[in-house]
N, C-alpha and C positions, 0 to 999 in steps of 0.2 A: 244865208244862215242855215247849219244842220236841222232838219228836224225833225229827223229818223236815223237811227243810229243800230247796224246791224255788227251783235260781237260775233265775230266769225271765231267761237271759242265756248268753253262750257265750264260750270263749277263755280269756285271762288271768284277766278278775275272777271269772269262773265257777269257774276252779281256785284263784282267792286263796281265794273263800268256803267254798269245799269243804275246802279245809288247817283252817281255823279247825274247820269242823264234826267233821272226823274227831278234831282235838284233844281236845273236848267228847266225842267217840263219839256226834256227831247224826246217825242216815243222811242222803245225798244222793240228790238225785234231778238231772240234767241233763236239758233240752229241746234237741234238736238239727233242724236243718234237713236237707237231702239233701246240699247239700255237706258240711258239717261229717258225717254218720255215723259214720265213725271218728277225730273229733277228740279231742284230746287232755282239752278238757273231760270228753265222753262217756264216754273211758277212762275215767277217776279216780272216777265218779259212780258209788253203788251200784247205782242203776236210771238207765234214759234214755227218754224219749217222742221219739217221733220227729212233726216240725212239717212236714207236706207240703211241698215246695216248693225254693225256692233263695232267692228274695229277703227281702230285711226285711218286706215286706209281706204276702209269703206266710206267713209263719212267727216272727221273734222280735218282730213288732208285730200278732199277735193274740192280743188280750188272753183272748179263749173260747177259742181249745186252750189255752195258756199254764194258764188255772185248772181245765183241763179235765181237763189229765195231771197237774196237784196232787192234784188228788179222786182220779182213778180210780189215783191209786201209792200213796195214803195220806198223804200228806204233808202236816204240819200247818201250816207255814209255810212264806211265797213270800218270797224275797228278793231284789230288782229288780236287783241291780250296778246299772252305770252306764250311759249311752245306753239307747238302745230305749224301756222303757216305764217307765222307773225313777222319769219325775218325769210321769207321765201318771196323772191323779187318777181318772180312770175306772177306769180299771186296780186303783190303790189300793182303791177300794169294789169293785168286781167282786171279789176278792180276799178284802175286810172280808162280805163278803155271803153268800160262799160258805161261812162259817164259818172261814178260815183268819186265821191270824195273820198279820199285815204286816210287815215289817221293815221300818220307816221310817217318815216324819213322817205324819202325818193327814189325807186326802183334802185337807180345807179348806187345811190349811197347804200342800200342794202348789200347789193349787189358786191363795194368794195370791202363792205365791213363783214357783212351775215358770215361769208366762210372766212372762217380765222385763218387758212394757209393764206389767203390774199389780205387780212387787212395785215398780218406780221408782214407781207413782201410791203406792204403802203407805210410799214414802219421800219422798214428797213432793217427785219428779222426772216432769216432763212429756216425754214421747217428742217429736219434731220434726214439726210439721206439715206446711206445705206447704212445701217447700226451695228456696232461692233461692239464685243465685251466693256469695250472702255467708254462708253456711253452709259452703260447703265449707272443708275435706272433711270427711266424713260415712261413718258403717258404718253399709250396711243388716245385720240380725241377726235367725236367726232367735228366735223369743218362746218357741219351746219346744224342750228340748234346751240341747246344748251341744259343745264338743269341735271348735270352731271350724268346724261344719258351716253352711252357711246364711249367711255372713259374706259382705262384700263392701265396699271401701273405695271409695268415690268420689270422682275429684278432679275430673269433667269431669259438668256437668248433664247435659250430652247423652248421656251412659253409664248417665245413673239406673235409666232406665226395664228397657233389660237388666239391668242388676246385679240388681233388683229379681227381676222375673223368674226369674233364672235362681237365686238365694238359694230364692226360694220350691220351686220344683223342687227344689232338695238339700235344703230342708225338710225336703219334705213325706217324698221317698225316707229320708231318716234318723228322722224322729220321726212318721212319722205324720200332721204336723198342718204346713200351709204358710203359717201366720199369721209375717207378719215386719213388723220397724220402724226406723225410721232416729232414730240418733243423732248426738250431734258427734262429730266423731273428735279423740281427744287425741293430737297429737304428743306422741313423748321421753318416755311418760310409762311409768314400771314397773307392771307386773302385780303386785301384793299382794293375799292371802287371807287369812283367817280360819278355821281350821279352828275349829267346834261343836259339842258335844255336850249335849243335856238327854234329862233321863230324866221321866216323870210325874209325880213328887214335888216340881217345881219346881225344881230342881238344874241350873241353866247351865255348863258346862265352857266357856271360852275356851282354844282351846289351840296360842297364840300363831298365827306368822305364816309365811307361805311366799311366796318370792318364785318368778313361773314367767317372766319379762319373756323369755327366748329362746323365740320361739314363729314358728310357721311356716304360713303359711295360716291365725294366728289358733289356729293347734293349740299348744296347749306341748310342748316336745321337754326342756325342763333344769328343773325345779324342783327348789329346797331351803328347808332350814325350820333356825333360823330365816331371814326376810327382811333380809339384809346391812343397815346403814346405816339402820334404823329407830330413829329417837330415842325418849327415853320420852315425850315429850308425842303426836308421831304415835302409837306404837304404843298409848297409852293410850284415845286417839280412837279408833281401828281397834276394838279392843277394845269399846267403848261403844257404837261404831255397831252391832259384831256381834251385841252382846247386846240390843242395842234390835231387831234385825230378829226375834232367833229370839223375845223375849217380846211382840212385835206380832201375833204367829199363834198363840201358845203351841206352840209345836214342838215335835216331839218328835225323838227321834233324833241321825243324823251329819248333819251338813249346813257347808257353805262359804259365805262371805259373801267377796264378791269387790273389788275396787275397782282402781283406776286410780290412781297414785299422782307427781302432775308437784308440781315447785313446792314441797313439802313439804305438799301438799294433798290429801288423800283423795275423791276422786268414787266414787259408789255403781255398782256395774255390775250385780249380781245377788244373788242367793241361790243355789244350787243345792244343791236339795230331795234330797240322795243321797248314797253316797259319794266321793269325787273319786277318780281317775285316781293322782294323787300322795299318794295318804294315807299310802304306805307311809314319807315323810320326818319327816312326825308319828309316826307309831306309832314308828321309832328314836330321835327326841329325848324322846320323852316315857316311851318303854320300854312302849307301850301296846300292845294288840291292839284296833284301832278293830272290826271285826267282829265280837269276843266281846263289846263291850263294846256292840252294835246288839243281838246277840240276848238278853242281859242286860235292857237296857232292852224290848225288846219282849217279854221276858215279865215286867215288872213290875215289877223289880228298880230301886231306886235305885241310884245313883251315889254316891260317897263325897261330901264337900260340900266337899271341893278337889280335881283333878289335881295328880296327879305332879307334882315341879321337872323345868323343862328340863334334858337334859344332852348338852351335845358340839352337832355340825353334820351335818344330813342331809342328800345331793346326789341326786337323781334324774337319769336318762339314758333316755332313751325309744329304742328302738330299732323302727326304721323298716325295711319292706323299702318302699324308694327311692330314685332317685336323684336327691339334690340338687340335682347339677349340670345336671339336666335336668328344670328345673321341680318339683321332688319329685315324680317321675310315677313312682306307684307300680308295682313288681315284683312276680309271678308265679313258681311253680314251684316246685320239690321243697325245702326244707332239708336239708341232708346234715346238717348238724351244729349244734350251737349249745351253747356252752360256756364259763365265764366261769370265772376263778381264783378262789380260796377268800377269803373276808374279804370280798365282797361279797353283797349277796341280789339273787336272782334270781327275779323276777316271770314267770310265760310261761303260753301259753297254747300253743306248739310244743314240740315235741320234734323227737330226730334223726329224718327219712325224712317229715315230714309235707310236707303238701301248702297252700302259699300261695295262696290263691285269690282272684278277681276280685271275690266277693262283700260284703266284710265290712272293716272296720279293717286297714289294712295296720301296725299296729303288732306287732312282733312279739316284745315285751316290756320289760319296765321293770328298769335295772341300780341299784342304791342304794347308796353306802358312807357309814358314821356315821362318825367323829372327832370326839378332843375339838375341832376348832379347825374352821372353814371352808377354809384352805390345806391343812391333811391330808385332809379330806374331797373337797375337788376334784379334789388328787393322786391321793389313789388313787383313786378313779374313771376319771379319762382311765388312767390305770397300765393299771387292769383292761379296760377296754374295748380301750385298743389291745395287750392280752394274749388278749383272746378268740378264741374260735374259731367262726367267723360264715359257713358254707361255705354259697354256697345262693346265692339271687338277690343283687341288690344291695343295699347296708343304707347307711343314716346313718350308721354307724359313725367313719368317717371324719371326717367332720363334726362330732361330738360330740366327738370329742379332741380338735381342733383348737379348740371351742368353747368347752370347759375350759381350753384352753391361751391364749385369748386374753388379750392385758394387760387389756382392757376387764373381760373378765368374770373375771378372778383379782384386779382391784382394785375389784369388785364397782361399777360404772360403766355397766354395760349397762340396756337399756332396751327396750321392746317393738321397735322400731325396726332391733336388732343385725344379722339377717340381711338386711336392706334395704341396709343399708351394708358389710356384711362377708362379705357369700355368694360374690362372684365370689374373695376372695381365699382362705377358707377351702377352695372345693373346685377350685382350679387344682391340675393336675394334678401329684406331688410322689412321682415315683414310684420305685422302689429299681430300679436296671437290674440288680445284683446275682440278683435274684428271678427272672426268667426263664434267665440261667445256670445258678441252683439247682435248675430246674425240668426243666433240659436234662439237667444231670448227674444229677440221681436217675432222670429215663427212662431214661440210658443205663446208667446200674446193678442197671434191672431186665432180668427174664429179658428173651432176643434178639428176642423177641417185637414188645417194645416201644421197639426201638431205632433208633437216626435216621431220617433216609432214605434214608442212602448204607450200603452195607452191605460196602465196600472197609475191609479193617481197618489197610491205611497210608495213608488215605487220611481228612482232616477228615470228619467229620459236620457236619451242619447240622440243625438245629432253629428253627420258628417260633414265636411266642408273640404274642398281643394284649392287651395290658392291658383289664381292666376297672371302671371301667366307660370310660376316656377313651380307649381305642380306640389306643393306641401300640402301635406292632407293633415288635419286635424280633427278629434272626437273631441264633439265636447259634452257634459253632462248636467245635466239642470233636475231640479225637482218643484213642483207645487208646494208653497206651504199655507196654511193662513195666515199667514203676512206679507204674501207673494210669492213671487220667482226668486230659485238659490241656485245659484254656480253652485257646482260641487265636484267637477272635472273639468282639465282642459289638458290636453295632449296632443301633442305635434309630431308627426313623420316628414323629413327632408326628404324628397327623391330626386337624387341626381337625374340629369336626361337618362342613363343605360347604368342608370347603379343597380346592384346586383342587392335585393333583399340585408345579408350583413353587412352591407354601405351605406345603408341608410342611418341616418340620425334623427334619436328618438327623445324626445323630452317631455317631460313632466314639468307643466305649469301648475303654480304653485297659486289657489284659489280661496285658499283660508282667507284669505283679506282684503276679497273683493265682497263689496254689498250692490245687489240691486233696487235703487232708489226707485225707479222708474223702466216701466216695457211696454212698448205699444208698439205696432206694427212696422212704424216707421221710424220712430227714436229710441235710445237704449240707453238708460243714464245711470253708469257706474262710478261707485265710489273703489277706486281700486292704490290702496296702502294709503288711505287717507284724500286721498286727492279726487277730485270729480271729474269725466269724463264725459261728455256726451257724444254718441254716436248716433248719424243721419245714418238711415239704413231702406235701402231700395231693394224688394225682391221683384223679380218679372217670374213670368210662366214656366218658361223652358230652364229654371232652377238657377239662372246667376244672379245672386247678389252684389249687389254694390254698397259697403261700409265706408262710409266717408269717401278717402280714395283707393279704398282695398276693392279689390273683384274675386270672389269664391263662385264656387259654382259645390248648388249642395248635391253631394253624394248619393246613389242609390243603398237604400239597404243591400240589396243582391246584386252582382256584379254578372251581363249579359256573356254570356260563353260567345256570343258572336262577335264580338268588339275583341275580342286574346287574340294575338298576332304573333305568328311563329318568329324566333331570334332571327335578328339579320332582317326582318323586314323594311324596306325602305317605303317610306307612307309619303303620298303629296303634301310636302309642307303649309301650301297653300292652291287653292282653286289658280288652275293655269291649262295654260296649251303648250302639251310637250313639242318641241321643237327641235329635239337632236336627242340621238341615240348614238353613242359611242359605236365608231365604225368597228365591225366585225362582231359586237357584243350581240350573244342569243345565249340559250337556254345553256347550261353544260362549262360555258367560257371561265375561263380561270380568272379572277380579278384582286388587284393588291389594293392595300387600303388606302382609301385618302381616292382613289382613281375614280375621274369625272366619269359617271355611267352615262348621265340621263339629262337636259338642259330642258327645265319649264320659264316658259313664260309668263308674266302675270305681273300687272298693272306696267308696263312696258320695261320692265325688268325682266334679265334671263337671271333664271337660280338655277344653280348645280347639284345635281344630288349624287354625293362620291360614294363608294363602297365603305362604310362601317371597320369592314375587315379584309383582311387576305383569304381566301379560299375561291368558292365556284358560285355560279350564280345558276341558281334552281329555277327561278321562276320571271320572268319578266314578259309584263304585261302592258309597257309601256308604250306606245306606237306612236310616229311623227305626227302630228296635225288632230290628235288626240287630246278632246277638252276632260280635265280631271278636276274632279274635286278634291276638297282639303282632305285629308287624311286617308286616299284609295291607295291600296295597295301599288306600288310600280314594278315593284321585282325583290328577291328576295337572295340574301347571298349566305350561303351556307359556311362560316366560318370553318380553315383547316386548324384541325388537331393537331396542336405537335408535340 
């Protein structure tokens, strides 16, 4: 019997696993790196080994401390979670070798499945050789790993050679290993899986089908189970091909068989040797605990010689610190809060007051709700999501409602493809002017401290406010009366990313016929054209407010001459390590627009930062192996006149 259970892994799937273990009364052991220390995994974990370092490299992809702090805690069994070293077969035997138990499939069957060029040869799919115009387009991919790291689509031959390149690089930074290959790329076609289970005894569990087709960067952000619109002849097929990959290795374990699904035609895309990301949409249709049911099987135990009937519909929501509308370029910094209404489960690897960091997954958990039906289960999800409380950097959030809300995907129609087509319109900016009024009046209802900036008490106040993340600035204006707080302004500025002062759009809200019922620091209850409103309203120190689900950040009166940044400056989108500078490029070099300068790294993503415009570059300060923070200057390109 287990009775020490080491996740060679951190975050959310390191606290799934640990829930499971404490159920059982199995000790935990966590591995943490220097950033994570006091992560929220570590917390929860009876003992914790500390993994020198900050990067993946240093720490959650060595595989020798990884079995090193198993032995010296006592811990009889390693359990890989997902990414890092999960589907890395050396890892597995170093593990097997050390005397400890495995939680998962068997070196070999990693081995045949983990790199996708050998489990397509075990399925009698050839990788693309040499690629000609009549191939495209085309994903390069990396061969080991997963989580749409290493990915790259190509429609231009002339981009091969980077794309390549640069896949291999977030490889190698995620998995260790920088072997990658090119495939055809299928338009329109849905993402379907195969969730599997066998145990020793011969016992194959199929346990039905999950559609993830909203995906981003190749990452899935929405999965649910089962897959909408799967006939019985497809889902029979699915079914067969899964059970054909897991008894061509003899597998053992949780493991997912993946495909691509156009035409009514099933294409092979991989196996992944592991638990998947979205398990938790199986385990509610099926009433299972996938992780009891791994260390089960890894101590020997058979499987019953059927699964459970399905029942009801599970939705998955991945919550992101990102911001969509700007590339999903990942956010940094403290979460104040993070909090979802009752009736759904709540996957995390954060808590209130932790710390977002630049190293690792910017996911910062997974939201689930079951239903007997797919239209109850989607409901309430987007419900609960835009009922959360998400105080902190900037999150998907947004996105995911609207995602849920779209006709496409509530008539179960979508396709890998969805945010290609539908991302400008889901994160155009759709904001409540209401919210910065609310934001006004609960300042002015705290102590005098924290009140306007006009301090005449017959006389208007004024407050500013910047929406986040789209950057609209609003003044709004209030007065004292003896009967309380009175709107009596509200006014809105749009500002495009690089609009030029008469581009901007300016509005006049119109306040005659709102009343304030009610203001206190943390509620705001407006009767606004008859109807009642109430507004939850959170301020913190460092000036962000959070209104229900709106984020401002309030305004200084005076504006620091040190934060103006000359045109053409190119600012670190996000805290990273620059890792490529455009060959040849220095001070003086001529650069056309759109043209990659500058490659940062950050949470194991590369982002590009291209020239604005055509002309020279004045200033660059950017240097290889160079840690920047969010918003430093990198170089600066002097637009030509013409």
């Amino acid at each position: 019997m287990i009775s020490t259970v080491l996740v060679a892994n951190r975050g959310e799937i390191a606290c799934r696993v640990f829930r499971t273990c404490r159920d059982l009364g199995i000790r935990t052991v966590a591995v943490h790196s220097d950033p994570d220390a006091d992560a929220l995994h570590v917390r929860e974990a009876d003992l914790a080994v500390r993994l020198p370092g900050a990067t993946p490299a240093e720490t959650y992809l060595r595989a020798d401390l990884v079995v090193r702090a198993a032995l010296d805690t006592g811990a009889d069994a390693v359990h890989p979670g997902y990414g890092f070293l999960s589907e890395n077969p050396a890892f597995a035997r170093a593990v097997t070798d050390a005397g400890l138990t495995w939680i998962g499939p068997p070196p070999g069957a990693i081995e045949a499945m983990a790199s996708k060029t050998r489990a397509k040869e075990l399925m009698g799919i050839a990788p693309l050789g040499e690629v000609t115009a009549a191939d495209l387009p085309v994903l390069v991919k990396a061969a080991a790993g997963g989580g749409g790291r290493g990915m790259r689509v190509v429609r231009d031959l002339a981009d091969l050679d980077d794309e390549v390149k640069a896949a291999r690089a977030e490889a190698l930074s995620a998995f260790g290993d920088d072997e990658v290959f090119v495939e055809p790329y299928v338009e329109g076609g849905r993402h379907v899986e195969v969730q599997v289970l066998a145990d020793t005894h011969g016992t194959v569990w199929v346990l039905g089908t999950r559609d993830c087709s909203l995906q981003r960067r190749h990452q899935k952000v929405v999965e649910e189970a089962p897959a909408p619109g799967i006939d019985a002849r497809l889902g029979a097929e699915l079914a067969e091909l899964a059970g054909r990959a897991v008894r061509s290795v003899a597998y053992v374990g949780a493991g997912t068989v993946e495909f691509l699904v156009a035409d009514g035609t099933a294409h092979f895309l991989e196996m992944n040797t592991r638990l998947q990301v979205e398990h938790p949409v199986t385990e509610a249709v099926f009433g299972l605990d996938l992780v009891a049911l791994q260390l089960r099987v890894a101590e020997g135990e058979a499987l019953d010689p059927h699964p459970p009937a399905p029942r009801g519909h599970a939705v998955e929501a991945r919550l992101y610190a990102e911001d969509p509308a700007a590339g999903f370029a990942p956010q940094t910094g403290t979460l104040r809060r993070l909090a979802v209404p009752a009736g759904v489960r709540l996957d995390t690897g954060y808590t209130d007051g932790d710390t977002i960091g630049v190293h690792y997954d910017a996911m910062l958990a997974k939201v689930v709700a079951h239903a007997p039906t797919r239209g109850a289960a989607v409901s309430a999800l987007a419900g609960a999501l835009e009922r959360a409380a998400v105080h902190g950097p900037v999150t998907n959030r947004d996105l995911l409602v609207r995602s849920l809300r779209h006709p496409e995907f509530t008539a179960a129609r979508m396709d890998t493809g969805f945010y290609e087509r539908h991302l400008a319109e889901l994160t155009a900016p759709d904001e409540d002017p209401y919210a910065p009024l609310a934001a006004a009046l609960a300042r002015a209802a705290a102590p005098s401290r924290f009140g306007g900036f006009r301090n005449v008490p017959s006389q208007p106040h004024t407050s500013g406010y910047r929406s986040v993340p789209h950057g609209t600035g609003y003044e709004v204006g209030y007065r004292h009366t003896r009967h309380g707080l009175e709107a009596v302004a509200l006014s809105s500025v749009r500002r495009g990313a690089d609009a030029e002062p008469d581009e901007r759009t300016a509005t006049v809200h119109d306040v005659a016929d709102v009343r304030v019922l009610h203001a206190a620091p943390h509620r705001v209850v407006l009767a606004i054209g008859g109807v009642r409103r109430t507004f939850d309203v959170t301020a913190y120190a460092d000036g962000r407010v959070h209104v229900d689900g709106a984020a401002l950040t309030l305004l200084p009166r005076f504006t620091d001459p040190s934060e103006q940044q000359a045109p053409g400056s190119l600012l670190a989108p996000m805290p990273g390590t620059v890792v490529r500078v455009a060959e040849g490029l220095g001070e003086g070099a001529a650069v056309t627009a759109g043209q990659p300068l500058i490659w940062l790294e950050a949470m194991k993503m590369e982002h590009r930062i291209v020239a604005p415009a055509s002309g020279t570059l004045t200033v660059l300060h950017a240097r290889v192996g160079h840690q920047v923070e969010m918003g430093a200057l990198l170089a600066v390109v002097q637009e030509e006149q013409s």
